[in-house]
C-alpha positions as CSV (number, residue, x, y, z in Angstrom):
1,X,-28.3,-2.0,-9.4
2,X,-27.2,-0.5,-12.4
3,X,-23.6,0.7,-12.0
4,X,-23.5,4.8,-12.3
5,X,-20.6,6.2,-14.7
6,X,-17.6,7.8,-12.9
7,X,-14.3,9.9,-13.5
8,X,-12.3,7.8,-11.8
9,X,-10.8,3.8,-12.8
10,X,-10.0,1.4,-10.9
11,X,-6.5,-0.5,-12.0
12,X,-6.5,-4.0,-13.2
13,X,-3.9,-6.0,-10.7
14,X,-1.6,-8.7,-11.8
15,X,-0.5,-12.2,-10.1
16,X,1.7,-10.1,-7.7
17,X,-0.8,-8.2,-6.2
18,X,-3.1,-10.0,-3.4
19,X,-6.5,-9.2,-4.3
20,X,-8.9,-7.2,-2.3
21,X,-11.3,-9.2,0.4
22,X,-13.7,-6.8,0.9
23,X,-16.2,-3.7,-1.3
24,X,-13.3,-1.4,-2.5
25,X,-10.5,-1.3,-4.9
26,X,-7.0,-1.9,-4.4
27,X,-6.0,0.7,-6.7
28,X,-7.9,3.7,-8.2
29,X,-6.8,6.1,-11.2
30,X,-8.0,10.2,-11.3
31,X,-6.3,11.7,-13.6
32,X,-2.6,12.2,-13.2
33,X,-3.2,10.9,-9.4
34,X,-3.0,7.2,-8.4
35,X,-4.7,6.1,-5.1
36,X,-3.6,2.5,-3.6
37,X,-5.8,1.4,-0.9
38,X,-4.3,-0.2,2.8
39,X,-1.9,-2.9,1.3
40,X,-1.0,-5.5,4.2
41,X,1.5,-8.4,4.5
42,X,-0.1,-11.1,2.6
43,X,1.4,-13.3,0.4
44,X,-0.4,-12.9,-3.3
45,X,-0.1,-16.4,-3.9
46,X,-1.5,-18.0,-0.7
47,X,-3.5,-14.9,0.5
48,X,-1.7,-15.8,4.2
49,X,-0.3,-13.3,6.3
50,X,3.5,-13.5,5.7
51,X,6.2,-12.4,8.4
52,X,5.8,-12.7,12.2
53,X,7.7,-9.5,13.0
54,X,7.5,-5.7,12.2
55,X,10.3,-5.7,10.1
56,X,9.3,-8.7,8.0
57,X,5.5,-7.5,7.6
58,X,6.6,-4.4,6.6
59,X,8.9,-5.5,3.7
60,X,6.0,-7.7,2.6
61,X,3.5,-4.8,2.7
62,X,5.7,-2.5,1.3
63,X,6.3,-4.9,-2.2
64,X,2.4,-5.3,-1.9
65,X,2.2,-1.7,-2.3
66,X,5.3,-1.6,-5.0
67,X,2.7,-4.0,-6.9
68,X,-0.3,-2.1,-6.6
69,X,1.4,1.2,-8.2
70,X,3.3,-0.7,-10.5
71,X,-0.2,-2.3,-11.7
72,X,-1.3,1.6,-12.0
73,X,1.2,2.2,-14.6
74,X,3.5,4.2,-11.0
75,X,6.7,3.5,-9.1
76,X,7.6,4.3,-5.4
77,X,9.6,7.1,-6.9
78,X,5.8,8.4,-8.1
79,X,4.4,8.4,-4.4
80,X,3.7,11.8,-3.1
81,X,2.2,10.7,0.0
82,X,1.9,7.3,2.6
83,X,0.0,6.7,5.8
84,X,0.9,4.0,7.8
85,X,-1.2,2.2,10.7
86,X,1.1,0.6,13.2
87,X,-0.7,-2.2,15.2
88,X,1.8,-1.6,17.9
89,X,3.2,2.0,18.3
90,X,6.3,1.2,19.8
91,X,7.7,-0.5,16.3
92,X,7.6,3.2,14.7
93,X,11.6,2.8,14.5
94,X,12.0,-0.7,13.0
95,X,9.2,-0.3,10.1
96,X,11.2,3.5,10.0
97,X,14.2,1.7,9.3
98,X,12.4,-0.9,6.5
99,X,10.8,2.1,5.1
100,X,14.3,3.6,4.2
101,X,15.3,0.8,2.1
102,X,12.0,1.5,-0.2
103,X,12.0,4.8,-0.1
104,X,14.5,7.6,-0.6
105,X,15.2,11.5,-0.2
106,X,13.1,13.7,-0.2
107,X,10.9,11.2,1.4
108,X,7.0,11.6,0.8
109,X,4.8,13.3,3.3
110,X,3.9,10.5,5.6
111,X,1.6,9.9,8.5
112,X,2.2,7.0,11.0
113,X,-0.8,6.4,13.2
114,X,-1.8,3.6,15.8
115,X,-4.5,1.5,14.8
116,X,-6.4,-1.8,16.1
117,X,-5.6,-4.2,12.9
118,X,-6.6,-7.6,12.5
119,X,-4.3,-10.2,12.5
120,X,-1.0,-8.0,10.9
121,X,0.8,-5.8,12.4
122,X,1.0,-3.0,9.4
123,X,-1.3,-1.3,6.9
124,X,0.3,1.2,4.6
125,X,-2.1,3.1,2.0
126,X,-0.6,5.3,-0.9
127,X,-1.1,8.2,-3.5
128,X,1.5,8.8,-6.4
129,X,1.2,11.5,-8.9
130,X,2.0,9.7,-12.7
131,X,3.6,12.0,-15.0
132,X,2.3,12.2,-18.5
């Protein structure tokens, strides 16, 4: 299947960056915009899960995300917008507190939601605006 031309590129992703598993791209370029696909805990050198604990998964996740933007030619500063899907609901206030260290008034417009994940506990997706 020949593949079709599109507006859109998909970023090229360096050693710090755990590849994807699956039929989509970790990180895609529109324009000015930069859209990072669910980034989880794995370690990009051994593809295993890393942490064991909220706090620890999200720390991993959130430099797995760092990597992704970073790789798109962003920065954290650069994200307008994050959605996070909590395996467990109740640890909204420990990744809350992880998140502050990464992130930094104004925050970005965020959305937290529930979600049945496999095997982690957190999956955070991104989009960051890159100025020209």
């Amino acid at each position: 299947m020949a593949q079709e031309p599109r507006n859109w590129q998909p970023i090229s992703l360096g050693p710090d960056v755990p590849p994807p598993v699956g039929a989509y791209s970790a990180g895609v370029r529109a324009g000015r915009l930069l859209f990072v696909s669910g980034q989880v805990p794995k370690d990009p050198r051994t593809g295993k899960v890393e942490g064991d604990t909220i706090a620890s998964q999200a720390r991993r996740t959130l430099e797995n995300l760092r990597g992704v933007l970073e790789a798109g030619g962003a920065s954290l500063k650069d994200v307008v917008s994050v959605t996070v899907y909590l395996a467990d609901e109740k640890d909204w206030g420990e990744f809350n507190t992880v998140y502050k260290t990464v992130f930094s008034p104004p925050y970005p417009a965020r959305a937290v939601v529930g979600a049945g994940l496999r095997d982690v506990l957190v999956e955070i997706s991104a989009i960051a605006w890159i100025a020209e």
